[in-house]
C-alpha positions as CSV (number, residue, x, y, z in Angstrom):
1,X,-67.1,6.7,-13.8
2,X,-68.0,7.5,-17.2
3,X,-65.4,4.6,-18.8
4,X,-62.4,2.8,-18.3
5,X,-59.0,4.0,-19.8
6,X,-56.9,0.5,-20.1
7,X,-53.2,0.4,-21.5
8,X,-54.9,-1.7,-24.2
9,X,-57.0,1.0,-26.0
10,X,-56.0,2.2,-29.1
11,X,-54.5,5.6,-28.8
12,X,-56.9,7.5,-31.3
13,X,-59.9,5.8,-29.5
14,X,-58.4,7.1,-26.4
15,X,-58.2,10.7,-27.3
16,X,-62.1,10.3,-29.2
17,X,-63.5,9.1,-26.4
18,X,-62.0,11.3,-23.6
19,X,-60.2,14.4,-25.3
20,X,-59.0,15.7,-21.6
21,X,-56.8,12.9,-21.8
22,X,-54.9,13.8,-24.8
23,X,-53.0,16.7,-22.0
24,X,-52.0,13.9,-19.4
25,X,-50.2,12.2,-22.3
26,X,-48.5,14.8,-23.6
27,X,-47.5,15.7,-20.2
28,X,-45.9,12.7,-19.5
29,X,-44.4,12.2,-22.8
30,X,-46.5,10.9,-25.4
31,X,-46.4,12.5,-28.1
32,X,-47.7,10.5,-30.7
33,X,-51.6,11.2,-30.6
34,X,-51.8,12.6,-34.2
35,X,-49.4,10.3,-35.2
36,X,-50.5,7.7,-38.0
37,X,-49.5,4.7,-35.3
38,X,-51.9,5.9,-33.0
39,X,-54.6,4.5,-35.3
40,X,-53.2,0.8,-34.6
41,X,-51.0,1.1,-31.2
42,X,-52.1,1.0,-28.0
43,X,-51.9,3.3,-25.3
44,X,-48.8,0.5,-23.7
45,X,-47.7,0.1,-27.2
46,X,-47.4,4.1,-28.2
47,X,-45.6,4.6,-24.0
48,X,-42.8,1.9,-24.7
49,X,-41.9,3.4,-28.1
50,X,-41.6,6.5,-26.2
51,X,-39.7,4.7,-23.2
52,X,-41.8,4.6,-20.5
53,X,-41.9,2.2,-17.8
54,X,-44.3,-0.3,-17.1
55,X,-44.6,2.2,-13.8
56,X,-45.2,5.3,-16.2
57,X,-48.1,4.3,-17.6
58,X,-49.6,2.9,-14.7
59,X,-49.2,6.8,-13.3
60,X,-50.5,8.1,-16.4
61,X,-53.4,5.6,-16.8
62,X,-54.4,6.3,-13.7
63,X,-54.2,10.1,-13.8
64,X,-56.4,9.9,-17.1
65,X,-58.5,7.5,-15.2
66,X,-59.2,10.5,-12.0
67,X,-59.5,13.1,-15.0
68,X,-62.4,11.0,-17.0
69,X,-64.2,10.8,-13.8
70,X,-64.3,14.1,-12.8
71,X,-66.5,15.3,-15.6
């Protein structure tokens, strides 16, 4: 696997280091990514604000996790 998406990454870093994630979160409802917060919040940070569940991000984590890996 080419890295590790964590619910502790900052969100910009996120979507720098694997841009094919930044569709996974906007299909599960993050829409913050060019938001100015995602320079500081985390991936679990941004998800809350947006009301996820601590079982909504695991889901999303680990579909951006099967994405990363693919390529």
């Amino acid at each position: 696997m080419a890295g590790k998406i964590t619910k502790d990454m900052a969100l910009r870093e996120l979507v720098v280091k694997y841009p094919q994630a930044a569709e996974i979160m906007m299909k599960s409802g993050l829409h913050c990514i060019g938001c100015h917060m995602a320079a500081m919040e985390t991936v679990e940070q941004g998800a809350k604000a947006h009301g996820m569940s601590d079982r909504d991000i695991e889901k999303m984590i680990k579909e951006m996790n099967e994405a990363v890996s693919k390529d």
